[in-house]
VOGUDO-660555 format. One line per 5 residues: number of its first residue (from 0); for each residue x, z, y of C-alpha. Coordinates in nm, 4 decimals. Each point is the difference from the previous one (the first is absolute). Layout:
BEGIN
NUM	X Z Y ~ ...
REM end
This chain:
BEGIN
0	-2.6296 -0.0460 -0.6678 ~ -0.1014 -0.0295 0.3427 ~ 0.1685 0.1675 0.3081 ~ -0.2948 0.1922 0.0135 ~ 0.0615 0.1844 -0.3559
5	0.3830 0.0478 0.0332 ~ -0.0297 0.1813 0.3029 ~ -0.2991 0.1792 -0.0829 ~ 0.1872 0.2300 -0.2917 ~ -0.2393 -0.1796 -0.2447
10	0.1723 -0.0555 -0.3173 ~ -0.2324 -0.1564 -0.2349 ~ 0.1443 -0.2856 -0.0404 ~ 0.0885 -0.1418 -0.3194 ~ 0.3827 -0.0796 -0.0786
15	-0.0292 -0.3447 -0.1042 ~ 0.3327 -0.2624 0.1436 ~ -0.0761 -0.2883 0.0982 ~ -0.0156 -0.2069 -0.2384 ~ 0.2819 -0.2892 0.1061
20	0.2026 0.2861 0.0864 ~ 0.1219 0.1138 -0.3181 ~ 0.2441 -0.2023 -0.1639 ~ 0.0674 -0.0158 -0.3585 ~ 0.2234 0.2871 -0.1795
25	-0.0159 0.3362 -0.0169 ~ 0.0704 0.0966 0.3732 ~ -0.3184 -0.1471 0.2840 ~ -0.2327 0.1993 0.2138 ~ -0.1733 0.1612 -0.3590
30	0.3641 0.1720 -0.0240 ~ -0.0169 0.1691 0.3198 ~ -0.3562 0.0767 -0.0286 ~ 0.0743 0.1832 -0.3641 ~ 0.2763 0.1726 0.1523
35	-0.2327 0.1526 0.3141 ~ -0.2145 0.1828 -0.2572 ~ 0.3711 0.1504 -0.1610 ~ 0.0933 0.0683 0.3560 ~ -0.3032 0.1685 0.0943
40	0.0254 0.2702 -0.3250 ~ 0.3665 0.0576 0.1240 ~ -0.1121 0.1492 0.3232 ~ -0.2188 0.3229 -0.0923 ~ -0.1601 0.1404 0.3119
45	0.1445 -0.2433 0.2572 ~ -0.2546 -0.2588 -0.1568 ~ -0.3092 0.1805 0.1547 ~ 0.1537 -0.0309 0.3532 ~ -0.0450 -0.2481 0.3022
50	0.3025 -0.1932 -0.0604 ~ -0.0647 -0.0814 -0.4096 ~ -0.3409 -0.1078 0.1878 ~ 0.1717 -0.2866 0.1969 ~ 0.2112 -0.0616 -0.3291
55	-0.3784 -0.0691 -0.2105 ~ -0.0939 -0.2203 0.3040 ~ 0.3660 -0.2071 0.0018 ~ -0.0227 -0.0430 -0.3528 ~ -0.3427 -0.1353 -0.0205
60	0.0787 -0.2049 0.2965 ~ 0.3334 -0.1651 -0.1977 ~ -0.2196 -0.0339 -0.3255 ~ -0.1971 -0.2445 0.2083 ~ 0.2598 -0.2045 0.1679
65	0.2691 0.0064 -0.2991 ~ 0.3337 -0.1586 0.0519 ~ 0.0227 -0.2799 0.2490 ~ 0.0892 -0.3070 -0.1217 ~ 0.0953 -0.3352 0.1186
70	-0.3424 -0.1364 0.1371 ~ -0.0269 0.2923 0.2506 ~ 0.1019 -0.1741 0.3583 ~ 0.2679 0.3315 0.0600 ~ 0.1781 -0.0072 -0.3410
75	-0.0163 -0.4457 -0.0242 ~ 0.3940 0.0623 -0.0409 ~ 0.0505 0.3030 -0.1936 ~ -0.0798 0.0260 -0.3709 ~ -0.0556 0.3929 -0.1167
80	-0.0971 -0.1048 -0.3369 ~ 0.3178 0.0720 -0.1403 ~ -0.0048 0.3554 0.1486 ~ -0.3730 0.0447 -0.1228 ~ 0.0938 -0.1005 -0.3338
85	0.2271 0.3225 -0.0451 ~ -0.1677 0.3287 -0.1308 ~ 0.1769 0.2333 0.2830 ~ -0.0483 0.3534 -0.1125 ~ -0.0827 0.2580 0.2804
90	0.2483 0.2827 -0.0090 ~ -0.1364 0.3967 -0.0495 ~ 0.0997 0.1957 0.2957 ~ 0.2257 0.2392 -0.2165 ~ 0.2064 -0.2720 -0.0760
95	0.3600 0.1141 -0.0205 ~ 0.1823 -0.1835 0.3201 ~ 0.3777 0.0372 -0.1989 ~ 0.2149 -0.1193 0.3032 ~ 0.2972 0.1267 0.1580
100	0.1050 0.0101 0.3625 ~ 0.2660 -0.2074 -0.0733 ~ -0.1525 -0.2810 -0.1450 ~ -0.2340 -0.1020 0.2983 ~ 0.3009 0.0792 0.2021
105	0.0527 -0.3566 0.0843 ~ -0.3769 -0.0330 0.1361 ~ 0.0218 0.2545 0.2499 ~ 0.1771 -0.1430 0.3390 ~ 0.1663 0.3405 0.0670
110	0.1264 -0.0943 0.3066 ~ -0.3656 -0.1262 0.1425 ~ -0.1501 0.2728 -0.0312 ~ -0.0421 0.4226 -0.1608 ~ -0.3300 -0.0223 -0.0822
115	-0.0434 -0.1945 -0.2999 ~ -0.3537 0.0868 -0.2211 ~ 0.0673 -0.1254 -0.3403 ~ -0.2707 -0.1036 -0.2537 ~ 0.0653 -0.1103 -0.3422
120	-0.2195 -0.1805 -0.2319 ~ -0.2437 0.0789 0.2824 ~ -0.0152 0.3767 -0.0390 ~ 0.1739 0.1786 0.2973 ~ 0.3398 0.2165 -0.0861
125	0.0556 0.2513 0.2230 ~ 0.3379 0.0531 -0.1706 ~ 0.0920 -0.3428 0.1140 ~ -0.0867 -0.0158 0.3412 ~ 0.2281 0.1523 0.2937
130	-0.1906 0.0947 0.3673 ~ 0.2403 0.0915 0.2835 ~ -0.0773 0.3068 0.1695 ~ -0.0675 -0.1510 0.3474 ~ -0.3230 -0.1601 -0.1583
135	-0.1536 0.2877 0.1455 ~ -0.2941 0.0582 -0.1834 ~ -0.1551 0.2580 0.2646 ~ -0.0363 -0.2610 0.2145 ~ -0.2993 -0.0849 -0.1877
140	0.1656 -0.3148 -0.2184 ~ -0.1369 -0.0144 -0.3629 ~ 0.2208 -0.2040 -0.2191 ~ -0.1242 0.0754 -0.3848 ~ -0.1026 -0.1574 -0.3244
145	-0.3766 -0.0944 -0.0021 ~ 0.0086 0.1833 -0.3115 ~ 0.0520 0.2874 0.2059 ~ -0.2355 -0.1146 0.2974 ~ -0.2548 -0.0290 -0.3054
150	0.0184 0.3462 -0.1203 ~ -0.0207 0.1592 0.3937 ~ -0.1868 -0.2394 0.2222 ~ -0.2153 -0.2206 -0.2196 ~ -0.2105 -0.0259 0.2892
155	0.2442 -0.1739 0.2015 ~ 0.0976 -0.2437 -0.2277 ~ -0.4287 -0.0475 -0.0450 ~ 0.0164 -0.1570 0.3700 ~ 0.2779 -0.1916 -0.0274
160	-0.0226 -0.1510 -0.3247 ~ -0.0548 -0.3674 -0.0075 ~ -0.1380 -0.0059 0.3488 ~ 0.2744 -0.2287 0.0908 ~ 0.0926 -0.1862 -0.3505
165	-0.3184 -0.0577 -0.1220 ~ -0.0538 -0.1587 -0.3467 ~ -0.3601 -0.1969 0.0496 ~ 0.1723 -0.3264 -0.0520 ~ 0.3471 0.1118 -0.1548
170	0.0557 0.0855 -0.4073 ~ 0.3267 0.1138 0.0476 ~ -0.0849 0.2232 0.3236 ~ -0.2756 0.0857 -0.2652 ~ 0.2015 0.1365 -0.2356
175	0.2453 0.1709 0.2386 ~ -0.3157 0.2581 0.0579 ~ -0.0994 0.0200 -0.3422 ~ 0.3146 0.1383 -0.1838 ~ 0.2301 0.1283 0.2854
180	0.1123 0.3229 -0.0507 ~ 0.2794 0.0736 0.2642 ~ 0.1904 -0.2049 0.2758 ~ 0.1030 0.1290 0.4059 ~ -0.2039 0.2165 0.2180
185	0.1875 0.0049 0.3475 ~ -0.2168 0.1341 0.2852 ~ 0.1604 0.0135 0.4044 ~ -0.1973 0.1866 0.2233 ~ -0.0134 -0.1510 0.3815
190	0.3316 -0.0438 0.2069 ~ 0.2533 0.0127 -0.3401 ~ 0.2690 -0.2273 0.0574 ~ 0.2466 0.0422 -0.2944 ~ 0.3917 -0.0409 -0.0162
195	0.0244 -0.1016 -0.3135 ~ -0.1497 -0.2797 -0.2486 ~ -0.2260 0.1734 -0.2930 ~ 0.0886 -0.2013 -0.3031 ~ -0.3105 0.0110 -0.3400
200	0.1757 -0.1294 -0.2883 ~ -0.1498 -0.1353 -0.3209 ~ 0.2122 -0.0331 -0.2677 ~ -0.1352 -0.1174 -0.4059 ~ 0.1836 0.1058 -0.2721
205	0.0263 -0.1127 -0.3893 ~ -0.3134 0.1553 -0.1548 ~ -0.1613 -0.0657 -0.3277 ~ -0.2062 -0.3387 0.0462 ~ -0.1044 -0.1955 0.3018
210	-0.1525 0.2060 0.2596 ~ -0.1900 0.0098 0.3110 ~ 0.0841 0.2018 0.3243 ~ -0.2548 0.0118 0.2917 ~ 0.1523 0.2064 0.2659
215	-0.1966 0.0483 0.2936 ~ 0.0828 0.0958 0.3497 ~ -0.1589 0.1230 0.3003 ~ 0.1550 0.0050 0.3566 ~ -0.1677 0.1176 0.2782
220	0.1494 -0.0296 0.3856 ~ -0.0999 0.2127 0.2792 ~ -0.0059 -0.1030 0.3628 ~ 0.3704 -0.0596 0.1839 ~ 0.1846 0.0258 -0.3353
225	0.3437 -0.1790 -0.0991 ~ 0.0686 -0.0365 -0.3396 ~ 0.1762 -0.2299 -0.2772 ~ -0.0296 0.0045 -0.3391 ~ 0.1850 -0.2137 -0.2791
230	-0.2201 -0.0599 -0.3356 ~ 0.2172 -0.1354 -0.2360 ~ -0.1132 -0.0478 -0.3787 ~ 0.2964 -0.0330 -0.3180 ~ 0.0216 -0.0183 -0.3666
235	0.2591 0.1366 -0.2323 ~ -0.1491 -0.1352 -0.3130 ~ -0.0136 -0.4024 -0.1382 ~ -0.3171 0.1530 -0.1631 ~ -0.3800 -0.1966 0.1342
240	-0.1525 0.2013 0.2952 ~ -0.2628 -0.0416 0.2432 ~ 0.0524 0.1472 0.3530 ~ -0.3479 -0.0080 0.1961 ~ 0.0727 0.1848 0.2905
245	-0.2509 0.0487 0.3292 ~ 0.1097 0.0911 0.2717 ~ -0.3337 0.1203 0.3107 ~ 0.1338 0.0814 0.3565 ~ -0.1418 0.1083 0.2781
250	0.1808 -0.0481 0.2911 ~ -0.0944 0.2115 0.3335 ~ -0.0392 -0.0776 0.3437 ~ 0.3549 -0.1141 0.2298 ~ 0.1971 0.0811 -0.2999
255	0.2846 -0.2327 -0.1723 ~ 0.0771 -0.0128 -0.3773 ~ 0.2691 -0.2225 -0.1695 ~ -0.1084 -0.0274 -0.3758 ~ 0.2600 -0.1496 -0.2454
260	-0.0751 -0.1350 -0.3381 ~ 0.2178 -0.0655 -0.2586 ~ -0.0883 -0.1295 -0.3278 ~ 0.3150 -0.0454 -0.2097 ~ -0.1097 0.0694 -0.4064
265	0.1366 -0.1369 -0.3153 ~ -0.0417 -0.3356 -0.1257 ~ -0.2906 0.1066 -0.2561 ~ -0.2204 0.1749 0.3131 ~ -0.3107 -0.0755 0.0868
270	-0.0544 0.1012 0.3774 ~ -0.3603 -0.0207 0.2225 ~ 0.0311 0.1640 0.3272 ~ -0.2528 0.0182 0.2486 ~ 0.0499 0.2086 0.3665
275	-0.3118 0.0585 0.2259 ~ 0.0774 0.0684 0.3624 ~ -0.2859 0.1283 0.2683 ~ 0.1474 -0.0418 0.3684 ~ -0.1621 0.1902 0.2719
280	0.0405 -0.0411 0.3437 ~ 0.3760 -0.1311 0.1457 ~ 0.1614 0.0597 -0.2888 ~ 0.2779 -0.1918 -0.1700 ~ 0.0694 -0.0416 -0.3999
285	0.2684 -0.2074 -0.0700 ~ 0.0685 -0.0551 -0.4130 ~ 0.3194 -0.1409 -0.1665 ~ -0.1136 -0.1319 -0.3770 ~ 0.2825 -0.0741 -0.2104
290	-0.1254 -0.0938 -0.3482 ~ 0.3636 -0.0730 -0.2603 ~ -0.0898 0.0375 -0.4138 ~ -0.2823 0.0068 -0.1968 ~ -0.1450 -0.2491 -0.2098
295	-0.3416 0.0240 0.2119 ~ 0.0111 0.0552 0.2777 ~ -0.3223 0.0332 0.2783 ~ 0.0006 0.1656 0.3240 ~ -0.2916 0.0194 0.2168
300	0.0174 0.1217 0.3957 ~ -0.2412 0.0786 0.1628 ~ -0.0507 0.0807 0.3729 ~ -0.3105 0.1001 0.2100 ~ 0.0427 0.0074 0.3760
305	-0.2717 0.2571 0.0758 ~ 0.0981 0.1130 0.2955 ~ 0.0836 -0.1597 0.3778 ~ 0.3476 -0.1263 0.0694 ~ 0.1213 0.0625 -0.3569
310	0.2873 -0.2270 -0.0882 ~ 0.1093 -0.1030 -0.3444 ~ 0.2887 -0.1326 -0.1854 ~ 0.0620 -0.0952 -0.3384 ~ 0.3645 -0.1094 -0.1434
315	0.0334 -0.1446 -0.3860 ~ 0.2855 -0.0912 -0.1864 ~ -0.0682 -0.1062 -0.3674 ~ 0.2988 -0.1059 -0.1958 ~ -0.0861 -0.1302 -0.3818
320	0.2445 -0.1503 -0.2827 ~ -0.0445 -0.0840 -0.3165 ~ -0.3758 -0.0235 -0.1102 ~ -0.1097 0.2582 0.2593 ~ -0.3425 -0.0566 0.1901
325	-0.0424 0.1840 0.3363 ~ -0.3332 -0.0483 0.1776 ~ -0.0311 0.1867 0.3620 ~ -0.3588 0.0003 0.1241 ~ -0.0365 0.1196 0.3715
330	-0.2617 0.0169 0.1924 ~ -0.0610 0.1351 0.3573 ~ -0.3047 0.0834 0.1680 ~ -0.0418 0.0231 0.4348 ~ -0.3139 0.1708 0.0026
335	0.0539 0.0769 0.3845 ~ 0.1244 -0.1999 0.3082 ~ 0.3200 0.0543 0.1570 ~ 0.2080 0.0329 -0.3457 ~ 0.3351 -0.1646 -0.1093
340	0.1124 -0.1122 -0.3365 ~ 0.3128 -0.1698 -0.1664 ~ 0.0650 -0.1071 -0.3235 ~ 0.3389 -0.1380 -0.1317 ~ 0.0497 -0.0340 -0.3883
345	0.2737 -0.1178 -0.1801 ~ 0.0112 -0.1529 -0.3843 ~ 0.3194 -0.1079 -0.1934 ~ -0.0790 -0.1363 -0.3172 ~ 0.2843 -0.0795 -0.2837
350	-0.0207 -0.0878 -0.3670 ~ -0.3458 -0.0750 -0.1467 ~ -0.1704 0.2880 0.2803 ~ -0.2773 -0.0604 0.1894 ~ -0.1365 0.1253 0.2986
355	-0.3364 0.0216 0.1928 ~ -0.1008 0.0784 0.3229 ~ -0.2796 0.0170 0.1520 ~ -0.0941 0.1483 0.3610 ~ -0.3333 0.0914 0.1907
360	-0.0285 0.0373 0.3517 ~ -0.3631 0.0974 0.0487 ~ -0.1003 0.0499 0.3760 ~ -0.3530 0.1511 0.0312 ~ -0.2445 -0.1475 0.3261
365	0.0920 0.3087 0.1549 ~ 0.3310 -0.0100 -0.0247 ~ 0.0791 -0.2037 0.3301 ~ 0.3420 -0.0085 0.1219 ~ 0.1853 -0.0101 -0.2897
370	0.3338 -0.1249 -0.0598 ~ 0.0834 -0.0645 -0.3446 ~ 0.2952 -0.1915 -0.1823 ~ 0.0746 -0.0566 -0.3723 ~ 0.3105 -0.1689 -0.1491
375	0.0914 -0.0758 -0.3466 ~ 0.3507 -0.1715 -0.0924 ~ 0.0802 -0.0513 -0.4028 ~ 0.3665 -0.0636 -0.1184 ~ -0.0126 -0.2018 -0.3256
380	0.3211 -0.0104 -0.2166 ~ -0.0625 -0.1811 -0.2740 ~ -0.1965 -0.3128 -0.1436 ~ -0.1882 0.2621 -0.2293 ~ -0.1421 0.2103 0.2748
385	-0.3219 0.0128 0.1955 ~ -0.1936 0.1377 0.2575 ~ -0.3246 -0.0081 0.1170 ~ -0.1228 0.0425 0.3610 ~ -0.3103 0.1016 0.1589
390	-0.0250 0.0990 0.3693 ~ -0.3490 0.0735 0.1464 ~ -0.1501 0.0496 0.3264 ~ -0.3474 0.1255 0.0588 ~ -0.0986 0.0302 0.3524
395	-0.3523 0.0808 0.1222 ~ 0.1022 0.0709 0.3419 ~ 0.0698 -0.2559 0.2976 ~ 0.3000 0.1969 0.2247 ~ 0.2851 -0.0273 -0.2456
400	0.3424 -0.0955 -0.0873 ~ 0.0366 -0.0467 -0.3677 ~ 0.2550 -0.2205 -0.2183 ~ 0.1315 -0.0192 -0.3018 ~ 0.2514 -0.2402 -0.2252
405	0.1778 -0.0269 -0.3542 ~ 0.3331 -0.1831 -0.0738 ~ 0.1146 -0.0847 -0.3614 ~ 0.3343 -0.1125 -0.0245 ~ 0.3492 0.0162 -0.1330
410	0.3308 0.1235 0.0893 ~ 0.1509 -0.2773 0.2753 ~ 0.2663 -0.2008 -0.1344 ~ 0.1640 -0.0970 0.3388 ~ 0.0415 0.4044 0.0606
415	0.1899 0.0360 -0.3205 ~ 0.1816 -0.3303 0.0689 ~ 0.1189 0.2053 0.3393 ~ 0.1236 0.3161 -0.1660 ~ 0.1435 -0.2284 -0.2160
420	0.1655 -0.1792 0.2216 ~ 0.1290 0.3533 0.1376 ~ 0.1390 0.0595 -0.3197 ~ -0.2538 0.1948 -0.1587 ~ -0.0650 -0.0115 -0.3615
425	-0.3695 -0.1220 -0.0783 ~ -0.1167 0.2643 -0.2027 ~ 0.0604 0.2354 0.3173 ~ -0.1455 -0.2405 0.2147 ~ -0.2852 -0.0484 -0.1844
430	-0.0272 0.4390 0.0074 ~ 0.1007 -0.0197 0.3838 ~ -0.3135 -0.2460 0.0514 ~ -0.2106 0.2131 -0.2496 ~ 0.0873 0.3888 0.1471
435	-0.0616 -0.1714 0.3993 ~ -0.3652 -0.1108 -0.1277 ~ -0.0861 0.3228 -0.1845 ~ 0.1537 0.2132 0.3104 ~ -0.2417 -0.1301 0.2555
440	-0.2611 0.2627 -0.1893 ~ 0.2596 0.2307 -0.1373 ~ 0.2039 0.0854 0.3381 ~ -0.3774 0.0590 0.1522 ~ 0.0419 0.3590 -0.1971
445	0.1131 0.2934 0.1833 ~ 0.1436 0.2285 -0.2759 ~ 0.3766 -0.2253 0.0090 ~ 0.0569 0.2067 -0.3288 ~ -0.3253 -0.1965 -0.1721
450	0.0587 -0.3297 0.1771 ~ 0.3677 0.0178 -0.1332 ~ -0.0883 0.0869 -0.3713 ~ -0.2056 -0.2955 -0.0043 ~ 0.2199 -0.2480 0.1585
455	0.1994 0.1254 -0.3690 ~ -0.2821 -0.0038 -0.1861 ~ -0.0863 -0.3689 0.0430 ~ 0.3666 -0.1406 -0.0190 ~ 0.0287 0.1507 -0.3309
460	-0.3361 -0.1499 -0.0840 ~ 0.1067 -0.3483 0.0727 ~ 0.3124 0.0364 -0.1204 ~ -0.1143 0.1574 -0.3151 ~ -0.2436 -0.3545 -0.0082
465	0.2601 -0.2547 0.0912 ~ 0.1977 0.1348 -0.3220 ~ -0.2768 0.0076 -0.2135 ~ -0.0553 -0.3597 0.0621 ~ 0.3655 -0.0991 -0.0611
470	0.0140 0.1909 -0.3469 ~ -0.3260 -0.2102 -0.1165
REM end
């Protein structure tokens, strides 16, 4: 399908994957397809609207490109074939959400923040989710399920909708717009600065069979706003599940957002995340990805300085034990002179893991004056580990300053021969040197209650590792 036809509304197309794109067993691209004709008889009237529209389009769009696989340039590193393989069911909206305040309790960082908007198995629970009274929304703030932004202002979500994650050249972006059913609307009107984080939670529970979730979110940023938001994504089930979560912002002009990600899911998860951002003029996004569980896991970032003077910064920290595969994809875009951009991620790798990075710096002939720098530093711990490494400049313009670097190495052995020396046991050395390597990203995060729990968080990882490998 050409470019032409999916943005036309034409939907003629026949649903046919590609053909090296479905692997063998019962799950492939022919699953998902099957399942968008079930889909589309679950959703009575609300299949004759605009939206279902740009579902047809995504659909026909993913039969064509099917999963990606190995010989495409942006997944070399990254095998999906076992999370194609599984026959992921797509949940029914009415689907009982059986989960008690206590029990995501743990997940909610009470002391970051009172406005906490809970999702679970990715349909919103209002039950769930607490909003402080000073949220004030009078003041023109919409924070709501895009269920809810669905049923009242489909024509909003019609503008929005992929305009900033597009899925031309993405299955899994593809997908996202074919079966989502709910996610986070938040909407700030010009000259909101707010006092307190919002946090959007997605939790997965146990549920009958392996299942997909595709929750979908849309965050729009008016001129002179402040605002942070933590997006954090956990499991409470061993059970197989597939988190494909999108994340479109657009981010007005002179305004500042911190966006946090944390991706921290069960063992048996399978996790694709991809987060569009649209800069306009002199404003600054600065994003903290922290990506912890999961047996897949694949984040893509994506940044678009549209705008004069914009300035962007991305922060990753990926930590993966056992047979765990993290792959963080970033790429950022200075599509007008005069913009700044910094990139620092972080990879420690234990057990059999592996990780990937690989970052894009693209800098368009327009885009003179740019000042650009991209860093990534890997921590291996073990013989078994690996990581690969892909930094990438693209510069069309002559008036720049752009560099970029990757290091590979392991824990240094003079540095735990000092603490030694000082009378320090090696295993805490060893965590000493491993907490001062994964702080340089996590002290970068403002919320101390966030950059604390996961200063915890990764300790017990390690530790959890360490005594894994002395049982065996």
């Amino acid at each position: 399908m050409s470019r032409q036809l999916t943005e036309s509304g034409q939907n003629n197309a026949k649903l046919r994957p590609r053909a090296d794109a479905v692997p063998e067993g019962s799950g492939g691209a022919r699953w998902y397809l099957s399942n968008f004709e079930a889909f589309e008889k679950s959703l009575n009237g609300e299949a004759s609207s605009g939206i279902h529209a740009i579902r047809k389009q995504a659909i026909a769009r993913f039969a064509e490109l099917g999963f990606p696989t190995t010989r495409d340039e942006e997944w070399k590193y990254t095998d999906v074939s076992s999370l194609a393989k599984v026959p992921f069911h797509i949940l029914p909206g009415d689907t009982p959400q059986g989960l008690t305040s206590g029990e995501i309790e743990p997940f909610r960082y009470k002391n970051l923040t009172p406005n906490t908007m809970v999702w679970v198995n990715g349909r919103f629970s209002r039950e769930l989710s607490t909003i402080s009274r000073t949220f004030l929304p009078q003041r023109g703030v919409r924070a709501e399920s895009v269920a809810e932004t669905l049923g009242n202002d489909p024509e909003l979500l019609i503008r929005h909708l992929s305009k900033y994650a597009r899925y031309d050249d993405n299955a899994f972006t593809a997908l996202s717009t074919a079966f989502f059913q709910d996610g986070a609307f938040l909407s700030f009107p010009d000259g909101i600065v707010l006092e307190d984080p919002i946090h959007l939670l997605f939790v997965s529970t146990k549920l009958s069979g392996p299942t997909a979730l595709h929750p979908r979110n849309l965050i729009l940023i008016g001129k002179n706003c402040q605002v942070s938001i933590l997006e954090s994504h956990r499991s409470l089930t061993e059970d197989a599940c597939f988190t494909n979560a999108v994340t479109e912002i657009l981010l007005g002009e002179n305004s500042v957002l911190e966006y946090h990600q944390l991706q921290d899911e069960r063992d048996q998860s399978f996790h694709v995340g991809t987060t569009h951002v649209l800069q306009q003029r002199s404003s600054t996004f600065t994003s903290h990805t922290i990506s912890l569980g999961g047996a897949l896991v694949r984040n893509n970032l994506i940044g678009v300085l549209e705008g004069e003077g914009a300035e962007c910064t991305m922060n990753g920290l990926y930590v993966a034990t056992g047979r765990q595969h993290i792959d963080n994809h970033t790429e950022i875009d200075h599509a007008m002179p005069h913009c700044n951009s910094h990139e620092l991620y972080k990879g420690i790798l234990a057990g059999r893991s592996k990780g990937v990075f690989n970052g894009k710096i693209r800098v368009r002939k327009d885009a003179q004056k740019t000042d650009a720098k991209q860093t990534n530093k890997n921590l291996v711990l073990s013989d078994n580990a690996s990581v690969d490494t892909k930094p990438q400049l693209e510069i069309f313009a002559n008036d720049v300053r752009c560099t970029h670097g990757a290091t590979i190495g392991q824990l240094d052995e003079e540095a735990i021969f000092y603490l030694r020396s000082r009378g320090i046991g090696e295993g805490k050395a060893r965590d000493m040197l491993i907490d001062a390597f994964a702080g340089d990203v996590i002290d970068r995060i403002k919320l101390e209650p966030l950059s604390k729990s996961l200063h915890e968080i990764i300790h017990r990882r390690l530790e959890d590792e360490r005594a894994a490998k002395e049982a065996a």
